[in-house]
mmCIF file as gemmi writes it, N, C-alpha and C atoms, coordinates in Angstrom:
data_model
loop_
_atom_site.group_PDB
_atom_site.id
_atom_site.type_symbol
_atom_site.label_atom_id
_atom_site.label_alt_id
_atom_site.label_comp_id
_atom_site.label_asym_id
_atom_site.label_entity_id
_atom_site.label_seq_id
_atom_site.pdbx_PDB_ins_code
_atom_site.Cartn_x
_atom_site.Cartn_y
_atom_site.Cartn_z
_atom_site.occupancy
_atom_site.B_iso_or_equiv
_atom_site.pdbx_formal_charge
_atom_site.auth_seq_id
_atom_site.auth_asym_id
_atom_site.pdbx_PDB_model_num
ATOM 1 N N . UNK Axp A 1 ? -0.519 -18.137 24.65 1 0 ? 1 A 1
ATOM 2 C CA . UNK Axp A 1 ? -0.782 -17.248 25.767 1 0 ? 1 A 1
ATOM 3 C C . UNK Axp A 1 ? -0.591 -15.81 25.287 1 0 ? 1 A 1
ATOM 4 N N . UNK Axp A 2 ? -1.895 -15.079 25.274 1 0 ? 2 A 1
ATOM 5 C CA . UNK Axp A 2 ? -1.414 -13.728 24.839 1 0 ? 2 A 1
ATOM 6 C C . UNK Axp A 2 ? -0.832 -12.39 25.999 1 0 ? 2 A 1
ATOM 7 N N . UNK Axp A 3 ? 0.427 -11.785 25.285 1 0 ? 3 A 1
ATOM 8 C CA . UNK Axp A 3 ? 1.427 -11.088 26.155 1 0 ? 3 A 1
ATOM 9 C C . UNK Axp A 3 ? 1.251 -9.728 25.765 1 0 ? 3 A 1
ATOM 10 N N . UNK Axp A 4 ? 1.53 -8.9 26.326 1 0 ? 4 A 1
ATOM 11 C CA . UNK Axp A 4 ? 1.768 -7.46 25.923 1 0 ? 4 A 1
ATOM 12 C C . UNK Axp A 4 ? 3.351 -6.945 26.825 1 0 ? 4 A 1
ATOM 13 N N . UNK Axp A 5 ? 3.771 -5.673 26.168 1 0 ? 5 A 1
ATOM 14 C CA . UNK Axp A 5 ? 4.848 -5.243 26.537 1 0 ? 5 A 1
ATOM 15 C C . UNK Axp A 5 ? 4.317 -3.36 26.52 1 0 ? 5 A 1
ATOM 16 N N . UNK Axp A 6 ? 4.189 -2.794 27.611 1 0 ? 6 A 1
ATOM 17 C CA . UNK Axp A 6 ? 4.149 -0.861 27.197 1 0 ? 6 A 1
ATOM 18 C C . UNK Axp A 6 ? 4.845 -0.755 28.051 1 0 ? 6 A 1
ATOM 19 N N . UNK Axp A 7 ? 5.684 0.226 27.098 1 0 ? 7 A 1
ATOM 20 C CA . UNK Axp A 7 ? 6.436 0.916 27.702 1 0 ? 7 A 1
ATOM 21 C C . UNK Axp A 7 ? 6.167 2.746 28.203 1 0 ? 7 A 1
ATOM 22 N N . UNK Axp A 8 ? 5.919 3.193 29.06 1 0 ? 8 A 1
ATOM 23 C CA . UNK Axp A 8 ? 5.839 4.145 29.123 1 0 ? 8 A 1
ATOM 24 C C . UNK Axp A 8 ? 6.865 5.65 29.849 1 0 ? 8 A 1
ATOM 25 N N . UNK Axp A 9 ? 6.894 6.365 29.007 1 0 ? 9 A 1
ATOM 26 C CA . UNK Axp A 9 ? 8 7.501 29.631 1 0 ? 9 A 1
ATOM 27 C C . UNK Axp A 9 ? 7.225 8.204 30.58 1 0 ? 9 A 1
ATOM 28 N N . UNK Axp A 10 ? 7.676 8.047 31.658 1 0 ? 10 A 1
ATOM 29 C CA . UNK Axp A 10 ? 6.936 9.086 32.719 1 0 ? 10 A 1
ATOM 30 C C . UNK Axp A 10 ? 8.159 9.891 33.479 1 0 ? 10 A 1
ATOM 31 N N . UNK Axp A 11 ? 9.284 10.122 32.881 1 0 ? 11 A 1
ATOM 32 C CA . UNK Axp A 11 ? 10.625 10.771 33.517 1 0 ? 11 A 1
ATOM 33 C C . UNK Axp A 11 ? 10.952 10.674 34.525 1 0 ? 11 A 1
ATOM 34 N N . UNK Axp A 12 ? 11.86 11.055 35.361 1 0 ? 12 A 1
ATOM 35 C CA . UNK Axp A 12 ? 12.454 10.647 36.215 1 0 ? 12 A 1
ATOM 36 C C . UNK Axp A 12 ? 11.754 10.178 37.539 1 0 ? 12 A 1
ATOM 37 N N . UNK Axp A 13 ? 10.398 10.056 38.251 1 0 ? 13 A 1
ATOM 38 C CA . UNK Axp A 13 ? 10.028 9.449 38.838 1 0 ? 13 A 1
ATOM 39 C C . UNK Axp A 13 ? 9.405 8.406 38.379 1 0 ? 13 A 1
ATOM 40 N N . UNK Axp A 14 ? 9.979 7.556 37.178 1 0 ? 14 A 1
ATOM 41 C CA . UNK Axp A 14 ? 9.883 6.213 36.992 1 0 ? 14 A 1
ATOM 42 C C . UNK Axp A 14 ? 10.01 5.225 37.915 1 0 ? 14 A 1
ATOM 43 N N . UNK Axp A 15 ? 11.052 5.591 38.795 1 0 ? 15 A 1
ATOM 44 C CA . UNK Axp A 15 ? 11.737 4.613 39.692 1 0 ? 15 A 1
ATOM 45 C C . UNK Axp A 15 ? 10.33 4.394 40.579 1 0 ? 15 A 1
ATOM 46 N N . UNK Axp A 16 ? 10.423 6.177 40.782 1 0 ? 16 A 1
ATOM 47 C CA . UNK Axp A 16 ? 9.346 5.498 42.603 1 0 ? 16 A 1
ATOM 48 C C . UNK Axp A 16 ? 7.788 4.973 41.692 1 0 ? 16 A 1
ATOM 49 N N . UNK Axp A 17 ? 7.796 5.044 40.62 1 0 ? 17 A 1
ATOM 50 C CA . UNK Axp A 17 ? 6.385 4.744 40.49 1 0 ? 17 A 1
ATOM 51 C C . UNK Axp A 17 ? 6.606 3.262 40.723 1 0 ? 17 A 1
ATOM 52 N N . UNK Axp A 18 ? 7.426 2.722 40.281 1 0 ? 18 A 1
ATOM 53 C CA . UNK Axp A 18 ? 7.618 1.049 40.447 1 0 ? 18 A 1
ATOM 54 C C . UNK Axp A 18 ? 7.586 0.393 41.831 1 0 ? 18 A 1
ATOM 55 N N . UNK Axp A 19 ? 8.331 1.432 42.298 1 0 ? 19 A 1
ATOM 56 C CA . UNK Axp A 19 ? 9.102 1.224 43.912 1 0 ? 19 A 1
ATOM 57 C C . UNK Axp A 19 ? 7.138 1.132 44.468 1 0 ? 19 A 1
ATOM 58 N N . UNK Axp A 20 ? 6.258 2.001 44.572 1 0 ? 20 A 1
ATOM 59 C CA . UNK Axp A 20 ? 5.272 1.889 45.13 1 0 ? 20 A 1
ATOM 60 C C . UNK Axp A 20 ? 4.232 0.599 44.808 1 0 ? 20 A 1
ATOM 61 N N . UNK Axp A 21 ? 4.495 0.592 42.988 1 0 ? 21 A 1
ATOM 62 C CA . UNK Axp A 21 ? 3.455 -0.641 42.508 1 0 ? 21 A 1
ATOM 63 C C . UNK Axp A 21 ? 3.856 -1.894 43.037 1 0 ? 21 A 1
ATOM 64 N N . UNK Axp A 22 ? 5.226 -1.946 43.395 1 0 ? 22 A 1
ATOM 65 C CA . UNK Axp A 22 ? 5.924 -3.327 43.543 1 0 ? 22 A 1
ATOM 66 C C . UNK Axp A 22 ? 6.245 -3.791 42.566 1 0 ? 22 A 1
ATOM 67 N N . UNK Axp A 23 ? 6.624 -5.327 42.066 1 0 ? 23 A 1
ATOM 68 C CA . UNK Axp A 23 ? 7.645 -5.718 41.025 1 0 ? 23 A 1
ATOM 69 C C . UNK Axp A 23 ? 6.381 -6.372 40.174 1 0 ? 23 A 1
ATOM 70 N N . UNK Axp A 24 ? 5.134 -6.634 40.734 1 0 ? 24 A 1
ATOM 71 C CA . UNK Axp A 24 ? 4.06 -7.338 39.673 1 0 ? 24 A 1
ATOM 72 C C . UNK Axp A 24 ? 3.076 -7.197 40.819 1 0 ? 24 A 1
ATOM 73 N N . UNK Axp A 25 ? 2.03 -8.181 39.65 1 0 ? 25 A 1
ATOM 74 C CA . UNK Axp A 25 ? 0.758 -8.732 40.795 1 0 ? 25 A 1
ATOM 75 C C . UNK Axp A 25 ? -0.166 -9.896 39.872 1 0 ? 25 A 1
ATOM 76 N N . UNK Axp A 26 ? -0.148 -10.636 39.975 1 0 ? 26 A 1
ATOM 77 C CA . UNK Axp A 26 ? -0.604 -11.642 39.89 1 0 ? 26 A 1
ATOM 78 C C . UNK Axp A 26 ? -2.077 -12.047 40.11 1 0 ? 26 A 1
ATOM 79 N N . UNK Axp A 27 ? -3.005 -12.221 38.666 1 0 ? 27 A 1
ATOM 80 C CA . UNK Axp A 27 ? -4.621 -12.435 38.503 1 0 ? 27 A 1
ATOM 81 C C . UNK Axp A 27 ? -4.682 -13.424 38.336 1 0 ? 27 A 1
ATOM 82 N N . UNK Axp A 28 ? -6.089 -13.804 38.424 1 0 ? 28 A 1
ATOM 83 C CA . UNK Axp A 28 ? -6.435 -15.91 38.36 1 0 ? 28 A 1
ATOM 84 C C . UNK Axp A 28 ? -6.075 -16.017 36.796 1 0 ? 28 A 1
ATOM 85 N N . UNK Axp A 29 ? -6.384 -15.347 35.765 1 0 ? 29 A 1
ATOM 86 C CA . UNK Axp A 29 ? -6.174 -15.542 34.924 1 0 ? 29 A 1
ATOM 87 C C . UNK Axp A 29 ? -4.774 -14.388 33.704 1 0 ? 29 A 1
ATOM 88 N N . UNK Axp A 30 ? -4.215 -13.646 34.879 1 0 ? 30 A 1
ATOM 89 C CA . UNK Axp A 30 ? -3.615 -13.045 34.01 1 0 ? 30 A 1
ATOM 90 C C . UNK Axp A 30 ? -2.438 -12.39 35.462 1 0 ? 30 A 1
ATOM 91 N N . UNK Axp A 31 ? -1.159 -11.767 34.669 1 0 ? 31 A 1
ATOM 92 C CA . UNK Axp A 31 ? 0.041 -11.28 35.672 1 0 ? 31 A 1
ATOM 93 C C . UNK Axp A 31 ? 0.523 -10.087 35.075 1 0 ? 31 A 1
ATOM 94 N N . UNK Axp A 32 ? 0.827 -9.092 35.679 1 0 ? 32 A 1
ATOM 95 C CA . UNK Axp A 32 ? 2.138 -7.715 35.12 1 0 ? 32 A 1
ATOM 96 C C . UNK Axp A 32 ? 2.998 -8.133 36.248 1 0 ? 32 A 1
ATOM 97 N N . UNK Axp A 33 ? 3.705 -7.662 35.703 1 0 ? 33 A 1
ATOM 98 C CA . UNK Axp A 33 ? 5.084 -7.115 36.291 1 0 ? 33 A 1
ATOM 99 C C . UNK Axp A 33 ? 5.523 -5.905 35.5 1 0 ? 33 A 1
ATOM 100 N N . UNK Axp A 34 ? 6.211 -4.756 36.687 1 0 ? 34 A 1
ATOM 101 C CA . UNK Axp A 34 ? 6.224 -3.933 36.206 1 0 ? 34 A 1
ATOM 102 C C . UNK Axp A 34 ? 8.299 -3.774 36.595 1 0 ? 34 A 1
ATOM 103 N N . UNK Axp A 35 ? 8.661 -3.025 35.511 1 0 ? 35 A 1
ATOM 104 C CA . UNK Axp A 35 ? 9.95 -2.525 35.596 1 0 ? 35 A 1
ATOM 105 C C . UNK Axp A 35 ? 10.297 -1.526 35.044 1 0 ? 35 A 1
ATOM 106 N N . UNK Axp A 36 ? 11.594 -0.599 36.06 1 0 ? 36 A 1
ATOM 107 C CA . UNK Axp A 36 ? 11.912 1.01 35.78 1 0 ? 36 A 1
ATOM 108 C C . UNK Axp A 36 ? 12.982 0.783 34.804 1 0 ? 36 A 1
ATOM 109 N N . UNK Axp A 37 ? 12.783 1.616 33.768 1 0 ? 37 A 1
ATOM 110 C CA . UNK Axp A 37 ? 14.065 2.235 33.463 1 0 ? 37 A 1
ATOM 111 C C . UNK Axp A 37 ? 14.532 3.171 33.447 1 0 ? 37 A 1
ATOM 112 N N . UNK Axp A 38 ? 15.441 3.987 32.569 1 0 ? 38 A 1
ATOM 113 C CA . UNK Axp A 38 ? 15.794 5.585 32.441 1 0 ? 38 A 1
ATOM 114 C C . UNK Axp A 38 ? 14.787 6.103 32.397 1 0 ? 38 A 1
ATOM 115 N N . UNK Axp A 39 ? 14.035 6.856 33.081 1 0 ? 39 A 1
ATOM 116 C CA . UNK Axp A 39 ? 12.46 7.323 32.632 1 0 ? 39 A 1
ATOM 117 C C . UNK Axp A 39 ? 11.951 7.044 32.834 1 0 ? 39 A 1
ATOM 118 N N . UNK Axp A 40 ? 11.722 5.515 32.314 1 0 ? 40 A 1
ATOM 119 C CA . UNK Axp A 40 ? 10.521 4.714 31.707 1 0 ? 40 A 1
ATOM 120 C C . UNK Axp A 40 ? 10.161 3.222 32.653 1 0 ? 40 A 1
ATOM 121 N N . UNK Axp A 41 ? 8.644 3.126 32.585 1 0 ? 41 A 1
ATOM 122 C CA . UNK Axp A 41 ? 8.044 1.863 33.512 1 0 ? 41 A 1
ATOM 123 C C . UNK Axp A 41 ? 7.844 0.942 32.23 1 0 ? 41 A 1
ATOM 124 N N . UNK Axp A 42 ? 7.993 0.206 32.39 1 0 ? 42 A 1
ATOM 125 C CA . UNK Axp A 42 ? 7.834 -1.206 31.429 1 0 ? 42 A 1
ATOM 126 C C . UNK Axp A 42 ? 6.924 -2.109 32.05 1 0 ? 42 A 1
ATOM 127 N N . UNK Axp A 43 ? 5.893 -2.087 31.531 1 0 ? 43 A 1
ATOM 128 C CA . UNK Axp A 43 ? 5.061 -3.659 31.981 1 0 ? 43 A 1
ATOM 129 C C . UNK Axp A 43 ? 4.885 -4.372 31.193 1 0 ? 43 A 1
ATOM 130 N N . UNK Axp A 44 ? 4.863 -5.558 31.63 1 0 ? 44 A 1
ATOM 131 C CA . UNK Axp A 44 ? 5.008 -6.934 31.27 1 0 ? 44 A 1
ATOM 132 C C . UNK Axp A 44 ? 3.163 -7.239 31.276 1 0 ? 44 A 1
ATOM 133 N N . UNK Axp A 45 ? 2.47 -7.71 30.351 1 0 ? 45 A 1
ATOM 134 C CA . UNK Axp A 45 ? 1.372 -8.323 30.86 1 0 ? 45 A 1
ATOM 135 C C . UNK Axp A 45 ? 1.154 -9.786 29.697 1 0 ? 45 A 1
ATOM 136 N N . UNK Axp A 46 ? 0.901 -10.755 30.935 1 0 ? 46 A 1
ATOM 137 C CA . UNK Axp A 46 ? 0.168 -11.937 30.409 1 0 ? 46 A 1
ATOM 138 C C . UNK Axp A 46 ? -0.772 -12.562 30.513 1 0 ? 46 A 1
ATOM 139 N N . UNK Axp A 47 ? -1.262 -12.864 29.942 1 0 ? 47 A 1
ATOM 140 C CA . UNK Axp A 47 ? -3.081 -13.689 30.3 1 0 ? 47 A 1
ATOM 141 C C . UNK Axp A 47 ? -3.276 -14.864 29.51 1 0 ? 47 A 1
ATOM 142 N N . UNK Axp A 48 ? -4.223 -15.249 30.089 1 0 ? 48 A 1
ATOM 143 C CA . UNK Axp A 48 ? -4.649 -17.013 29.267 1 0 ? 48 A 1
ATOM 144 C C . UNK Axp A 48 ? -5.26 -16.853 28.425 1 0 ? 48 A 1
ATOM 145 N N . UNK Axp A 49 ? -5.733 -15.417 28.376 1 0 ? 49 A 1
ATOM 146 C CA . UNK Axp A 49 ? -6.71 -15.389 26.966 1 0 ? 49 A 1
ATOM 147 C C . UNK Axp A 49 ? -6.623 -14.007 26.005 1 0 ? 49 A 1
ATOM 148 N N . UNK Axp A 50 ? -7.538 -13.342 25.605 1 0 ? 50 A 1
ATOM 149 C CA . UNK Axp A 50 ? -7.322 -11.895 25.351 1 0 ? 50 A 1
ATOM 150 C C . UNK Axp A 50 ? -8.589 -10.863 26.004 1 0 ? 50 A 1
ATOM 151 N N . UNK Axp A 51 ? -9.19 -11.374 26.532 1 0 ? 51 A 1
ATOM 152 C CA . UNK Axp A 51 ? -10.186 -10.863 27.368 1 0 ? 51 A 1
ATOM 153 C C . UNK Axp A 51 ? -9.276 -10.576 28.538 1 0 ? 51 A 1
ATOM 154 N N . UNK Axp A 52 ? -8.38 -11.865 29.108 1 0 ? 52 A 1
ATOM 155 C CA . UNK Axp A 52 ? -7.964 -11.604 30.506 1 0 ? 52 A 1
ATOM 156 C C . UNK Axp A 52 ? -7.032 -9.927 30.353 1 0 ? 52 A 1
ATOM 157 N N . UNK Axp A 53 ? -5.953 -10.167 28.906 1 0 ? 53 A 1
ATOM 158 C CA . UNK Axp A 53 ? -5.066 -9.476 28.671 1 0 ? 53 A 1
ATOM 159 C C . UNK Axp A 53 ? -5.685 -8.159 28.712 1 0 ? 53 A 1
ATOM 160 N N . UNK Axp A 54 ? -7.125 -7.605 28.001 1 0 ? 54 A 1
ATOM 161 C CA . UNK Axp A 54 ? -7.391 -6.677 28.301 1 0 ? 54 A 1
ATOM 162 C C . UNK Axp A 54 ? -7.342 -6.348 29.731 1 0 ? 54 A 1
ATOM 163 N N . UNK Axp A 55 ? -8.111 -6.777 30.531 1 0 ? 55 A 1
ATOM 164 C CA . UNK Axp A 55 ? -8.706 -6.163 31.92 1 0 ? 55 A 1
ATOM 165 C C . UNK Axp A 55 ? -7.557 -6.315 32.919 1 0 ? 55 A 1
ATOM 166 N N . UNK Axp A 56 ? -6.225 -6.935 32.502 1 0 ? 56 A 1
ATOM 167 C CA . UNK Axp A 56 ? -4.644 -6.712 32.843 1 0 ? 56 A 1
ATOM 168 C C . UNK Axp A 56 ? -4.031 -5.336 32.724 1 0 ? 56 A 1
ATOM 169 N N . UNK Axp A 57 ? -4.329 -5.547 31.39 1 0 ? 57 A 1
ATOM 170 C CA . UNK Axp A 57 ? -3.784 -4.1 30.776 1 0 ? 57 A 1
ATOM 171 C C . UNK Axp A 57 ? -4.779 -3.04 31.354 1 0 ? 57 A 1
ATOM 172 N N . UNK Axp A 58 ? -5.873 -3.01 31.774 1 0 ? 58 A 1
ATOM 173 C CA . UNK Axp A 58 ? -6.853 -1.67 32.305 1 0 ? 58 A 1
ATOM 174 C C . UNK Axp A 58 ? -6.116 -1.769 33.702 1 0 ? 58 A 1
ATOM 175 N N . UNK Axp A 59 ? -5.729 -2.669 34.119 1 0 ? 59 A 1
ATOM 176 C CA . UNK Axp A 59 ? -5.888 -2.76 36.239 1 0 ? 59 A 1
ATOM 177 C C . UNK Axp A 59 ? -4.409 -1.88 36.071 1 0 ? 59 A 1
ATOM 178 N N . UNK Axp A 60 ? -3.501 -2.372 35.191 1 0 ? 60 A 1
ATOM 179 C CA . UNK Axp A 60 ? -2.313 -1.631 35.076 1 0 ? 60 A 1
ATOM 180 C C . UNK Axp A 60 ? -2.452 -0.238 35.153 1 0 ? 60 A 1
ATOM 181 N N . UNK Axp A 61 ? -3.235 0.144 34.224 1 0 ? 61 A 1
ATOM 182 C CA . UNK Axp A 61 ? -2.921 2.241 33.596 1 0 ? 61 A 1
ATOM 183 C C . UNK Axp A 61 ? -3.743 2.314 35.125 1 0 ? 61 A 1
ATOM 184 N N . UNK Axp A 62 ? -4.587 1.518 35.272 1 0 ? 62 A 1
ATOM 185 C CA . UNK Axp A 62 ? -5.674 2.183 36.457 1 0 ? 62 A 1
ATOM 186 C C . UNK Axp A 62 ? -4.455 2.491 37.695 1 0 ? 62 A 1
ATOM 187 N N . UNK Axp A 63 ? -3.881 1.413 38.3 1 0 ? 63 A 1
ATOM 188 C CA . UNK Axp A 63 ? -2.688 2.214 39.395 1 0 ? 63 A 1
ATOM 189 C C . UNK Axp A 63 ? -2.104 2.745 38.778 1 0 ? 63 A 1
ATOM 190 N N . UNK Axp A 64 ? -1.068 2.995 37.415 1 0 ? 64 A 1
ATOM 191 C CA . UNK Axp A 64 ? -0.606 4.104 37.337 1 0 ? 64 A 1
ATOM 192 C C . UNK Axp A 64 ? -1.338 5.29 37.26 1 0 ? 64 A 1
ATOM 193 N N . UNK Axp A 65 ? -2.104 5.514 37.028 1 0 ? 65 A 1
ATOM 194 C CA . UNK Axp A 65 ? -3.401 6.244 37.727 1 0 ? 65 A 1
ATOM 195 C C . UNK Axp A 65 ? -3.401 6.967 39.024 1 0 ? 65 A 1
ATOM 196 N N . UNK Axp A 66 ? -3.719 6.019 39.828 1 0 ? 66 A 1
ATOM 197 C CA . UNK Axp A 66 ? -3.711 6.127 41.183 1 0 ? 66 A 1
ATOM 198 C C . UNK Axp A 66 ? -2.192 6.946 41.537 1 0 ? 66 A 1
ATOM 199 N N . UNK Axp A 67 ? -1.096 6.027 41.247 1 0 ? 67 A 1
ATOM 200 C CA . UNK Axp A 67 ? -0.507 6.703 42.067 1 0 ? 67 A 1
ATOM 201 C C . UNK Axp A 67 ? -0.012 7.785 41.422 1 0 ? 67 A 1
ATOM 202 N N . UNK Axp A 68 ? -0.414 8.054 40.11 1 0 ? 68 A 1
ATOM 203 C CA . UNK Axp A 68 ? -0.474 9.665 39.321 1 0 ? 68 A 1
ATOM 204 C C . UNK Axp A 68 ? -0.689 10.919 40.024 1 0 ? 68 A 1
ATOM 205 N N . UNK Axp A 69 ? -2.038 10.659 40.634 1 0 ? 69 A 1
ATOM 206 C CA . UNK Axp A 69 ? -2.999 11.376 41.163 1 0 ? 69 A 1
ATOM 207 C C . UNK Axp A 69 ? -2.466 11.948 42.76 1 0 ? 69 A 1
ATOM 208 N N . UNK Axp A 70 ? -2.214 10.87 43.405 1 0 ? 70 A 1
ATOM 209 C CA . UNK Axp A 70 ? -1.837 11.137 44.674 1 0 ? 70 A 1
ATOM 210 C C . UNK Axp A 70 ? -0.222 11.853 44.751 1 0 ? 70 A 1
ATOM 211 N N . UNK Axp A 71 ? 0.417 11.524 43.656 1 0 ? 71 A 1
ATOM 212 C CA . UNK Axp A 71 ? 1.677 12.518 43.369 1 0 ? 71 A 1
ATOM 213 C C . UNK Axp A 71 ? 1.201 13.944 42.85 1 0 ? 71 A 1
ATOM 214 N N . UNK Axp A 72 ? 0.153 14.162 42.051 1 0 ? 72 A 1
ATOM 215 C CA . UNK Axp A 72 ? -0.382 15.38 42.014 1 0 ? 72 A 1
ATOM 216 C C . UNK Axp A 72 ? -0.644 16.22 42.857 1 0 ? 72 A 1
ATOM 217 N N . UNK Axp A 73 ? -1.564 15.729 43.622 1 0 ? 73 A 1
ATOM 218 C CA . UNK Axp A 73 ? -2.3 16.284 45.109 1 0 ? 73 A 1
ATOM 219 C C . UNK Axp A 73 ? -1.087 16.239 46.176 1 0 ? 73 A 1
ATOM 220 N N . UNK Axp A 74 ? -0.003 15.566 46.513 1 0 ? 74 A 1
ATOM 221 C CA . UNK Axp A 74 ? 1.176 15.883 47.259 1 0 ? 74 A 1
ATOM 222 C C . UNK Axp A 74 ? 1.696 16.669 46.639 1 0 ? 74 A 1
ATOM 223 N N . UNK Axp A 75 ? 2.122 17.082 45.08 1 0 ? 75 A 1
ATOM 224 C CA . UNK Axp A 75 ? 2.563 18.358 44.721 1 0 ? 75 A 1
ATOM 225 C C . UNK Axp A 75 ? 2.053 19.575 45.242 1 0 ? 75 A 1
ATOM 226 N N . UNK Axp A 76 ? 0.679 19.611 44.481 1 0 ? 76 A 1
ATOM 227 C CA . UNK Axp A 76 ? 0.133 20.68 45.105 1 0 ? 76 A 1
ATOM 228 C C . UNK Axp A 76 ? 0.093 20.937 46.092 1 0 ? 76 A 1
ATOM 229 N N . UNK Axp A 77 ? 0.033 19.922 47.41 1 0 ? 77 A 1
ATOM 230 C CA . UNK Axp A 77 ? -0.468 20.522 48.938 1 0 ? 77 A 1
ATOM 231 C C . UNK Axp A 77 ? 0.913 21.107 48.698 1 0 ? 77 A 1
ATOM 232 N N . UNK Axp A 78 ? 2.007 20.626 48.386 1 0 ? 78 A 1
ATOM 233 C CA . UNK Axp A 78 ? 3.141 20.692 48.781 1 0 ? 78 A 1
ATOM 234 C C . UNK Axp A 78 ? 3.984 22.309 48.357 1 0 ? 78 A 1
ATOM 235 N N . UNK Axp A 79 ? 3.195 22.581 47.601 1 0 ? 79 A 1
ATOM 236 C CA . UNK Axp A 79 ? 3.647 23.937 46.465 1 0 ? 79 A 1
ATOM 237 C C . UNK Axp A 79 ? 2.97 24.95 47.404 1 0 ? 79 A 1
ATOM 238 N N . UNK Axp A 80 ? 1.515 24.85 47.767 1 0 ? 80 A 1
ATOM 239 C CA . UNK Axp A 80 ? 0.847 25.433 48.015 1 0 ? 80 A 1
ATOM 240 C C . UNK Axp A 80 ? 1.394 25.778 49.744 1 0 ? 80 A 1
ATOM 241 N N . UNK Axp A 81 ? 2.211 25.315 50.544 1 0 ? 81 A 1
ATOM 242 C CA . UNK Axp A 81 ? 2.773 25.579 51.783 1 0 ? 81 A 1
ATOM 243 C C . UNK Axp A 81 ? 3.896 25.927 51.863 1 0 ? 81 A 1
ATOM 244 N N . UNK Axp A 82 ? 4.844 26.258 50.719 1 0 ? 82 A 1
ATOM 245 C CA . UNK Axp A 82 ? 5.884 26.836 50.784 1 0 ? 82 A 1
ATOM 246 C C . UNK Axp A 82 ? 5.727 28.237 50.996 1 0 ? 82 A 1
């Protein structure tokens, strides 16, 4: 079964990035789970194959992505009304 492990430093709103993704998510053919540490989000990804493992590993960066973006745009509105 092929696995992957990234770790990524995204500093101290590591936590809430997790807190929003939830603890995993689960594909027909493949699973992450994601976990905070000092900093850093850790995902877990497994798949039945290495095709699955890729398009695991894309759905992953893709919400950290997402909720990248929408922490951006709440910065800014947020900067921008003080």
């Amino acid at each position: 079964m092929p696995s992957a492990i990234l770790r990524l430093r995204l500093g101290p709103k590591a936590k809430d990035y997790v807190r929003i993704l939830g603890k995993g998510k689960k594909y027909k053919r493949g699973s992450l789970t994601f976990k905070a540490g000092t900093g850093t989000v850790d995902i877990r990804v497994e798949a039945d194959d290495a095709i699955a493992l890729l398009a695991s590993v894309s759905s992953a960066v893709k919400q950290l992505k997402v909720v990248s973006d929408v922490d951006s745009l709440f910065t800014k509105q947020h900067t921008k009304h003080k």
